[in-house]
C-alpha positions in Angstrom: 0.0 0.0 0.0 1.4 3.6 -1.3 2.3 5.8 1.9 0.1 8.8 1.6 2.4 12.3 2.0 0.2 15.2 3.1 2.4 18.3 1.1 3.4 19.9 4.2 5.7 18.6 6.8 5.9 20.0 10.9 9.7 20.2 11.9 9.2 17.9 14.6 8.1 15.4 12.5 11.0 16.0 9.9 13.3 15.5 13.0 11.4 11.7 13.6 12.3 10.7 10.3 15.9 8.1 9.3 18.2 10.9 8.1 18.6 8.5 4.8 14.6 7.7 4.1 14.4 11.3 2.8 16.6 13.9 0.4 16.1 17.2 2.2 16.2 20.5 -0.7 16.9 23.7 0.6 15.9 25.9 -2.6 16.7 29.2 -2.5 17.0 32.6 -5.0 21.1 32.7 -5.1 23.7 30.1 -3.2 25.1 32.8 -1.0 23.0 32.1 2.2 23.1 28.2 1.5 27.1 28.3 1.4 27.1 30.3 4.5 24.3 27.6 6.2 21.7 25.7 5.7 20.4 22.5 7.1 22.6 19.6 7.3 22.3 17.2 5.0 20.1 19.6 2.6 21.2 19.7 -1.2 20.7 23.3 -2.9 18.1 24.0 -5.8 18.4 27.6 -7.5 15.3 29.2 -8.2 16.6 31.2 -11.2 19.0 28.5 -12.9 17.1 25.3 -11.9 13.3 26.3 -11.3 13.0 28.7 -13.7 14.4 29.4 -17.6 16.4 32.3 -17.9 13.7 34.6 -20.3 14.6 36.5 -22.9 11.8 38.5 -22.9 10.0 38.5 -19.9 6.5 39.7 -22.0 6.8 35.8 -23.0 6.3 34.2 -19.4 7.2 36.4 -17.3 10.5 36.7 -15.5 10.2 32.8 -13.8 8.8 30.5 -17.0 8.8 26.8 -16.2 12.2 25.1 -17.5 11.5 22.0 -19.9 10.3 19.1 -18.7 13.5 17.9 -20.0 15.7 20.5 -18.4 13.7 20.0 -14.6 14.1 16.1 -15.3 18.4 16.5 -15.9 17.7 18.7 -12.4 16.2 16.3 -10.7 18.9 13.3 -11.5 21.4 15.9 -10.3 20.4 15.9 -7.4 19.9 12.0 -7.0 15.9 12.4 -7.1 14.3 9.3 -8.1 11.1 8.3 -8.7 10.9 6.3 -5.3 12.6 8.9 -3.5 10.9 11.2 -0.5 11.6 15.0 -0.9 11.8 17.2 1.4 12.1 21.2 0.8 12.6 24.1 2.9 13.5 27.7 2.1 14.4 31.3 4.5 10.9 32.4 3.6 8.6 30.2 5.5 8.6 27.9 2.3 6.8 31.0 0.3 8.9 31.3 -2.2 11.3 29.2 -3.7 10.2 26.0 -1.4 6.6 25.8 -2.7 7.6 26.3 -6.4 9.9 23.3 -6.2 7.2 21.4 -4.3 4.6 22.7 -7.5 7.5 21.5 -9.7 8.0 18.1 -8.6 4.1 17.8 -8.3 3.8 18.6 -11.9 6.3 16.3 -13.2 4.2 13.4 -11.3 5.9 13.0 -7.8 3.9 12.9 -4.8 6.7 12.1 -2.1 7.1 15.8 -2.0 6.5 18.2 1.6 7.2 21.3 2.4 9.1 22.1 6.0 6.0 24.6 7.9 7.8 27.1 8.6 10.5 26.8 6.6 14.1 26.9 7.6 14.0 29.0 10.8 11.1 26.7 12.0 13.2 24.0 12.0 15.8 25.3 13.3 14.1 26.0 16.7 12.7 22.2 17.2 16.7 21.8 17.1 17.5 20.7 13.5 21.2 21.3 12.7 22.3 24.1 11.1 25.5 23.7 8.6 27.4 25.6 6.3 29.1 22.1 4.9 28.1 21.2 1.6 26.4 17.6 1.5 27.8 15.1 -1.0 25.3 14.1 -3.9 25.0 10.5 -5.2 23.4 11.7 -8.9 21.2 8.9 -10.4 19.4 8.7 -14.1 17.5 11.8 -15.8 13.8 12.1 -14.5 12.0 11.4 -17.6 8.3 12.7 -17.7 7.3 15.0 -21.1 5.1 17.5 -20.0 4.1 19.6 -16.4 1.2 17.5 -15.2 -0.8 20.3 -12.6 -3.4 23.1 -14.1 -1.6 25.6 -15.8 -3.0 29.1 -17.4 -2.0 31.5 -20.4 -2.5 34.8 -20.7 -5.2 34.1 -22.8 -7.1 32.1 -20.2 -6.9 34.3 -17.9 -8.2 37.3 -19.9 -11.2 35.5 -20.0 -11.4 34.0 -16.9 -10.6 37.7 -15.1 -14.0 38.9 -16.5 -16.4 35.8 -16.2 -18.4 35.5 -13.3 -18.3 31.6 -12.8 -14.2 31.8 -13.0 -11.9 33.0 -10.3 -8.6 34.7 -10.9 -6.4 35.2 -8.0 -3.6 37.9 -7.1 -1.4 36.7 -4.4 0.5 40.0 -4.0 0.8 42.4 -1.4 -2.2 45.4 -1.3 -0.1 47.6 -2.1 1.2 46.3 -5.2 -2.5 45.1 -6.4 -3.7 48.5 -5.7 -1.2 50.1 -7.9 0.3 52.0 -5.2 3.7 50.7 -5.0 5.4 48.2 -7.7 9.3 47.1 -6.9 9.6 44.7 -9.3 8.0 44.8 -12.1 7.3 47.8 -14.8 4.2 48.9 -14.0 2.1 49.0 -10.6 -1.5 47.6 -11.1 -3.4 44.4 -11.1 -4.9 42.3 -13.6 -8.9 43.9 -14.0 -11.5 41.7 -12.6 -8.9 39.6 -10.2 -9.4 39.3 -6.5 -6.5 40.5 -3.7 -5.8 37.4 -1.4 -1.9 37.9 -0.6 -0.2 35.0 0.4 0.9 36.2 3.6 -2.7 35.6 5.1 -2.0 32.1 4.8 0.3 32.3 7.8 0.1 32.6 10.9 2.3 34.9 13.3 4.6 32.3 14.0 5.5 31.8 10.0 3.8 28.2 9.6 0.4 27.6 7.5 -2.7 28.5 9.3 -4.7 25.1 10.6 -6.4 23.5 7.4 -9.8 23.9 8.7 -9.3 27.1 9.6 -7.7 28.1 5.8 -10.5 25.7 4.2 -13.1 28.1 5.7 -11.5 31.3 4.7 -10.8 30.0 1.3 -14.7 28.6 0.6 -15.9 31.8 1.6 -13.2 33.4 -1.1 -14.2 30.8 -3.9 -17.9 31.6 -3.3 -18.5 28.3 -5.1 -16.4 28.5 -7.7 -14.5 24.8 -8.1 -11.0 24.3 -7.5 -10.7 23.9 -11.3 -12.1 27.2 -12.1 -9.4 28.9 -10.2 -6.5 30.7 -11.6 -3.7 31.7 -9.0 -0.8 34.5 -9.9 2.1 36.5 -8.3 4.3 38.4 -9.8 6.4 35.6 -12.0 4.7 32.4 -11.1 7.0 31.7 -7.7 5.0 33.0 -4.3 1.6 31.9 -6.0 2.7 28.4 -5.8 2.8 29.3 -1.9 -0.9 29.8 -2.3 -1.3 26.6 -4.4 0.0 25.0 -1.6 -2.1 25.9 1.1 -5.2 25.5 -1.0 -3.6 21.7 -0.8 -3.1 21.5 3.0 -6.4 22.8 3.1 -7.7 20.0 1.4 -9.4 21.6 -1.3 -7.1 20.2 -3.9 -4.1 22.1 -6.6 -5.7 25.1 -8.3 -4.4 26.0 -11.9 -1.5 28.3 -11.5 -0.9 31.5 -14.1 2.8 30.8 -14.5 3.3 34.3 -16.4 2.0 36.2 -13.9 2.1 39.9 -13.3 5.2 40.2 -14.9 3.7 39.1 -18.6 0.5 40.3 -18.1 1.9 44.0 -17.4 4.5 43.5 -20.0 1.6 42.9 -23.0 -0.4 45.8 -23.6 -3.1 44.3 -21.2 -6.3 46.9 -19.7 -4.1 47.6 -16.4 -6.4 47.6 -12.8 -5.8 50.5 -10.0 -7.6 51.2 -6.6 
């Protein structure tokens, strides 16, 4: 009987586990603050050179499109991920970021032994889990061979449409500030896609940095979705990273994997599109 792996992980039950029954990721946007430390035992994933294709026009999928399947599967064997194995991943940013892209990656190439730390790294840090700044050895294996991202994705297109029908839902994941068009950091121009709802990420923690209980997120998210199902649901940032963080709670909430705008702000404001403003 298949082991089921509910996609987020306490610390104290990370720290239960055989050191060897699991390959612990810490993913993260540059290897500065993994060479200086990380977990021990974690191996490192780069969100720019392994979760993400380096664009060359960011008006084409944003500034984070999805590698190819192909390029995620050489990933993957680099890292001596096999099909049997049970990942782990953490990040610095209560696993908002980087950490919940990987876990959307691996979920779309067909893994399931994937969970998130709660938390993230300073989380586990305080149940006691070492802290390193030793690089762990990798044992590669074979290429992960799978030809195409298996989770709901959305183009620009689909979203157009879905942002002005009543029986679709598009979700922004940004900060209120950056929906309402007052303040943009990032990107070109401040705004939000017309149509699109504010729910940032953030209120899917709690003050202590984990996930809020699932009940309690399940019954903030039904009254969000006002009926609309799960497949219905388009979810965006600003290039396709922290709205996997969202993804993932819809998941621990047990409402199931929503389809995730990959392009995100970042295309959408880069195209021409009707720009929103409070």
């Amino acid at each position: 009987m298949d082991t089921f792996f509910p996609s987020v992980i306490e610390p104290e039950e990370l720290l239960l586990l055989p050191r060897h029954s699991y390959i612990l990721i810490d993913a993260g946007p540059s290897q500065e603050r993994y060479n200086k430390r990380h977990l021990e035992g974690s191996l490192y994933v780069d969100l720019n050179t392994d979760l993400a294709e380096v664009p060359n026009n960011a008006a084409n999928g944003g500034r984070h499109p999805l590698p190819s399947p192909e390029r995620f599967g050489k990933v993957l064997g680099r890292l001596g991920i096999t099909p049997e194995s049970h990942v782990v991943v953490y990040d610095d940013k209560n696993g908002a970021n980087p950490a919940a892209r990987f876990w959307w990656m691996l979920r779309a190439a067909g893994h399931d032994k994937v969970q998130v730390v709660n938390g993230g790294m300073q989380a586990a840090e305080e149940q006691g889990f070492s802290v390193t700044d030793a690089v762990t050895a990798v044992i590669p294996t074979e290429d992960h061979k799978f030809s195409y991202w298996q989770l709901p994705a959305a183009d620009i297109a689909q979203v157009e449409i879905a942002a002005s029908a009543d029986d679709l839902l598009v979700i922004d994941v940004r900060d209120k500030e950056r929906f309402d068009g007052i303040t943009e950091h990032i990107d070109l121009v401040a705004g939000h896609i017309p149509g699109a709802v504010n729910i940032p990420f953030a209120s899917n923690l709690a003050a202590n940095g984990k996930f809020l209980p699932p009940k309690e997120l399940n019954e903030r998210y039904t009254t969000s979705l006002g009926g609309i199902p799960m497949e219905d649901v388009i979810v965006h940032c600003g290039s396709g990273v922290t709205a996997c963080h969202t993804l993932l709670a819809l998941e621990h909430a047990g409402l199931g994997i929503a389809k995730l705008y990959v392009g995100s702000w970042s295309e959408w404001s880069r195209n021409g599109k009707t720009i929103g403003k409070i």
